[in-house]
N, C-alpha and C positions, 0 to 999 in steps of 0.2 A: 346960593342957587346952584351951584356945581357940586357943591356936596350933596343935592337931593336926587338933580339927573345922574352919578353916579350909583345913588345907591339905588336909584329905580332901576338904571342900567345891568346891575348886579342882582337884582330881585328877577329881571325879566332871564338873566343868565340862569340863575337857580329854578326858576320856572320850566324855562326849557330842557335843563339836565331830568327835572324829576318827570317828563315828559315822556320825554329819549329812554328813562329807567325803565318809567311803566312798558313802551312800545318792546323794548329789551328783552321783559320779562314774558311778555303776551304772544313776542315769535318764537318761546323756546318752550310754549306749552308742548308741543308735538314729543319733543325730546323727550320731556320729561316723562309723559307717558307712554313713551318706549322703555323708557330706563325700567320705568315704574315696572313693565310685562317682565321685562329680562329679569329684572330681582327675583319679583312671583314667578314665574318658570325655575329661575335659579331654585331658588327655596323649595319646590316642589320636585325636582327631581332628587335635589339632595335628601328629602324624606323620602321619599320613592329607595332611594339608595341605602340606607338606614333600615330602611324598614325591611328589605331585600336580605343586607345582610345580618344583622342583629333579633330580629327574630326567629322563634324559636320553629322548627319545623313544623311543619304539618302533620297530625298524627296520621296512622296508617289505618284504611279501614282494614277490620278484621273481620273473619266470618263468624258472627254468632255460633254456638255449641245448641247443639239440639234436631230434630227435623230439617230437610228443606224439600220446599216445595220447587216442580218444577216449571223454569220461564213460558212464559206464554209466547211465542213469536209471532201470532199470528192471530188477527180478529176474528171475534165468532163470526159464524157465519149470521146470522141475525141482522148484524151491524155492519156488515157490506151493502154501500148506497149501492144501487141499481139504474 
């Protein structure tokens, strides 16, 4: 008879630990999707940083050879609301 309320006793123990585990786990969601942004941040400026320094420049525009026409600065007159 003592050997059962024992081992129920020790059953109700392990009961309660894997309780305690779950609630454990269930307060440190917050954490973890902080951790979780800091990594993706992390990661994303390090390619930001990479990408920064490892590629190749930007080409230069250059002026086409041939005619040029000159800018317009200013709307016809037409196309001025009134």
């Amino acid at each position: 008879m003592k050997a059962s309320v024992e081992s129920e006793q020790r059953a109700i123990e392990r009961l309660i630990a894997e309780i305690d585990s779950i609630d454990e786990w269930r307060d440190r969601i917050g954490r973890r999707v902080m951790w979780l942004f800091a990594g993706t941040f992390t990661v994303a400026l390090s390619l930001l940083a990479w990408v920064a320094m490892f590629e190749n420049p930007p080409a230069r525009i250059e002026k086409p050879d041939g005619p040029q026409v000159p800018a317009v600065l200013h709307q016809a007159p037409e196309r001025i609301p009134r």
